[in-house]
N, C-alpha and C positions, 0 to 999 in steps of 0.2 A: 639442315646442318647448322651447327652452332656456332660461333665467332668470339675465341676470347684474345682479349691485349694480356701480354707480359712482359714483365721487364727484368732483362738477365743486362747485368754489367752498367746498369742507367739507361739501356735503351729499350724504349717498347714494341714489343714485335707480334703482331695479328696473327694468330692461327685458329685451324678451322679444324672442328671436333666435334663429335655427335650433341647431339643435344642431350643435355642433363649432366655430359663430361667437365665441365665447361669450371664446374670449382676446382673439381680432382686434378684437372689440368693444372691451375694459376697454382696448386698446393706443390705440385711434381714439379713446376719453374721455379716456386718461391726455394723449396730445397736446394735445385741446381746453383739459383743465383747466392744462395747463402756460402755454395763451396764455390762460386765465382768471387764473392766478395772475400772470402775468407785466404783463397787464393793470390787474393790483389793486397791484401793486404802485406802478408810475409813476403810476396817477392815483386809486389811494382806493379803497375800498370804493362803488361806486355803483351799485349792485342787483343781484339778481341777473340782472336783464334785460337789463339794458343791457353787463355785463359779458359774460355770453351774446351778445349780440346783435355786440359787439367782436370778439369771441372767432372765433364763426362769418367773420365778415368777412374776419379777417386768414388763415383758412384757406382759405376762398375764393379767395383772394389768392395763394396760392402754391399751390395746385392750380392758377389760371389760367396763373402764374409755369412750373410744372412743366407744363403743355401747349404754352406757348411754346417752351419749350427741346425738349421731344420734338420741338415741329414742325419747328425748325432744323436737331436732330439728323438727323430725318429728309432736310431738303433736301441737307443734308452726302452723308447718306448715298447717295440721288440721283445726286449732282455727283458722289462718288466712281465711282459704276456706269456714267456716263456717258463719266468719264476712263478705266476700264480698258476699255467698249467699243472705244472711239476708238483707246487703245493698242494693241489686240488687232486690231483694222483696219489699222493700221498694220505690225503685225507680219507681218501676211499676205500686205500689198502689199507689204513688202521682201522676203519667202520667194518670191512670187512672180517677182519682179524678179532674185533670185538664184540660180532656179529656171532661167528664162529665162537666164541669163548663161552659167550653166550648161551649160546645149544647148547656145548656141552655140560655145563654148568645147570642148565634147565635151568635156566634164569627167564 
């Protein structure tokens, strides 16, 4: 098991993570502390709890933010497979129909 130092708000705090996690880690604190610092800055110093507690929230917030938008991506993505079905359907039944013109025509 891995051991890395991070620092949220100026203070360094040890935590323990698989081995190999250990940069992914200090990169998912360095975010928090950026909305801890960024938190401290528009409204003061007000504990370290509560700026934690801020912090966590507004990450919350845009991981939900960032499930939203996958999910529309995804409907997009959907609607698009749907439109080339239907195109592809389409294309068949005019191959068909020109298929059929075809014979008769003794083309």
């Amino acid at each position: 098991m891995g051991k890395v130092t991070v620092t949220l708000n100026g203070r360094a705090f040890t935590i323990g993570c698989e081995d190999g996690q250990e940069a992914y880690l200090r990169d998912l604190a360095s975010h928090l502390d950026g909305h801890i610092r960024g938190i401290s800055d528009d409204v003061g110093q007000i504990g370290d709890l509560r700026l934690l507690l801020m912090a966590a929230l507004v990450t919350v917030d845009e991981a939900r933010e960032a499930d939203r938008r996958a999910e529309a991506l995804e409907a997009q993505v959907e609607a698009l497979k749907a439109d080339i079905r239907g195109g592809a359907e389409a294309l068949n039944r005019a191959a068909g129909r020109l298929e059929a013109l075809a014979a008769e025509t003794g083309a």
